[in-house]
C-alpha positions in Angstrom: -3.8 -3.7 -18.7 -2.0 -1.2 -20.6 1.1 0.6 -20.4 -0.6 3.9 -19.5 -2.6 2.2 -16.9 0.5 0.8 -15.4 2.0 4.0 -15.0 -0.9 5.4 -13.6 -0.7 3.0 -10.9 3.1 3.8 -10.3 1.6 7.0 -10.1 -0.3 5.9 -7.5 2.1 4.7 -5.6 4.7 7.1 -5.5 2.2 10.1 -4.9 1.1 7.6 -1.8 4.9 7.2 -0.7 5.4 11.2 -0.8 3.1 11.1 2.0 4.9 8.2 3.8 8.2 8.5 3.4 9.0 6.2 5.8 7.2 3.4 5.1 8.8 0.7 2.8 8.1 0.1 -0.3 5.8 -3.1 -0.5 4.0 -1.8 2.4 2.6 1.1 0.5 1.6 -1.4 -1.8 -0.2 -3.7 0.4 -2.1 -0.6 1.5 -2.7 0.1 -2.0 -4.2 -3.1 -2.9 -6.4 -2.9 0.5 -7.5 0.0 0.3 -8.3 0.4 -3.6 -8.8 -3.0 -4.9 -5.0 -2.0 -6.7 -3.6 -4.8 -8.7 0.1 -3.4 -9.7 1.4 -5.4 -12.3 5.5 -6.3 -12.9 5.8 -3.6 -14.6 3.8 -0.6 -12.1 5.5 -2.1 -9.0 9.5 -2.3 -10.9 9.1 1.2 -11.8 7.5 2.5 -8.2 10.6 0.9 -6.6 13.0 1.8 -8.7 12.2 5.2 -8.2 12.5 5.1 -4.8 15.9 3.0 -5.0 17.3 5.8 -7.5 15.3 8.3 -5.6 18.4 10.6 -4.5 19.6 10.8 -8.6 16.6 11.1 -9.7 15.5 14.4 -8.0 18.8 15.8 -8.7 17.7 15.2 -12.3 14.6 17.4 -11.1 16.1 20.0 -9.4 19.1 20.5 -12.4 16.2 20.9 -14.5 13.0 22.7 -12.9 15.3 26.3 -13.2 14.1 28.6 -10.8 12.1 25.9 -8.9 13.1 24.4 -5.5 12.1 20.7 -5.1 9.9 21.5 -2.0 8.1 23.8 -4.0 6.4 21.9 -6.1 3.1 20.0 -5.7 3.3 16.6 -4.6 1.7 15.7 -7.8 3.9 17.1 -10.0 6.9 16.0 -8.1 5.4 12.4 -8.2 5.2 12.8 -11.8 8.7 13.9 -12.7 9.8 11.1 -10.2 8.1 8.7 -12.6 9.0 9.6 -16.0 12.5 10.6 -15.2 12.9 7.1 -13.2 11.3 5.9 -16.4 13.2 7.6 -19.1 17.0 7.3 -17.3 16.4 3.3 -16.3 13.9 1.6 -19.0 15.0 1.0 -22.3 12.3 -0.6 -23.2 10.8 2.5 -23.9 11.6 6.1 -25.9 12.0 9.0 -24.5 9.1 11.1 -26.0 6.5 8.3 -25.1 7.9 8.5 -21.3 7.4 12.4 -21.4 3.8 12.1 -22.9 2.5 10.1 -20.5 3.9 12.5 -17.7 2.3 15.2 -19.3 -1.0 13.2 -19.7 -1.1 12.1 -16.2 -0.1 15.9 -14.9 -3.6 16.6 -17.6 -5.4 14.3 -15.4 -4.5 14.7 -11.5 -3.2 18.4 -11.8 -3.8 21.7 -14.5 -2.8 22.4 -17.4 0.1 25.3 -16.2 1.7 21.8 -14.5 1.4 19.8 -17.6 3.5 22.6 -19.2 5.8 23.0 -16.5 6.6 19.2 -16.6 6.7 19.2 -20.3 9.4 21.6 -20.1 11.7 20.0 -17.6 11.7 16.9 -19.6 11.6 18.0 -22.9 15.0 20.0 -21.8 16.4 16.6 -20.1 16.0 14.7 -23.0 17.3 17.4 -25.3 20.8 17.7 -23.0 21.5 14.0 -23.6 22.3 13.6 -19.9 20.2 10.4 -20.2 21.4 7.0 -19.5 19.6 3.3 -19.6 20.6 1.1 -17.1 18.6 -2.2 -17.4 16.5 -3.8 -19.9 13.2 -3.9 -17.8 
């Protein structure tokens, strides 16, 4: 599987979760596998719960950045995808910045419109370009 399967399956997951809140973690995931045949690998299911561990930081990230734009506001798409490649980009060194925000943009081509795919392009291309990043773990 490749990396931009993987994080279409954390994609998965944490557009599930902003439906269910309150469920933990790796029950949204059994119900993932159940329901769809999902196979999350290491890597899908370490970035679906890190996001959700970080999730407080994280949408302040989102909310510093999406000017003009209250966090409730915005599609639960779009906000899973920000979740994702800001969870991605401030806690995985393992990969760069740019590749992170490309593959937000990609997935917001696939599951939203084009005007979000801008829209996310923007918030993380000015995140990146304030240096208010930081990389926690080598995962």
């Amino acid at each position: 599987m490749t990396r931009t399967e993987e994080r279409e399956q954390a994609f998965f997951l944490i557009f599930e979760k902003a439906f269910n809140m309150d469920t933990d973690c790796d029950d949204i995931i059994a119900y993932a596998v159940e329901a769809r045949l999902l196979e999350p690998t290491v890597f899908s299911t370490a970035l679906f719960k890190q996001t959700y561990e970080k999730l407080d930081e994280i949408d302040a990230v989102i909310e510093k950045y999406a000017i003009g734009w209250k966090k409730k506001r915005l599609s639960k798409v779009t906000l899973s995808v920000l979740r994702l490649a800001i969870c991605e980009i401030r806690f995985v060194d393992a990969v760069p910045y740019g590749v992170s925000a490309n593959e937000a943009v990609e997935l917001a081509k696939k599951y939203a419109t084009s005007d979000d795919a801008a829209f996310i392009n923007g918030i993380l291309g000015a995140y990146i370009r304030s240096g208010d990043l930081y990389v926690v773990s080598g995962d």
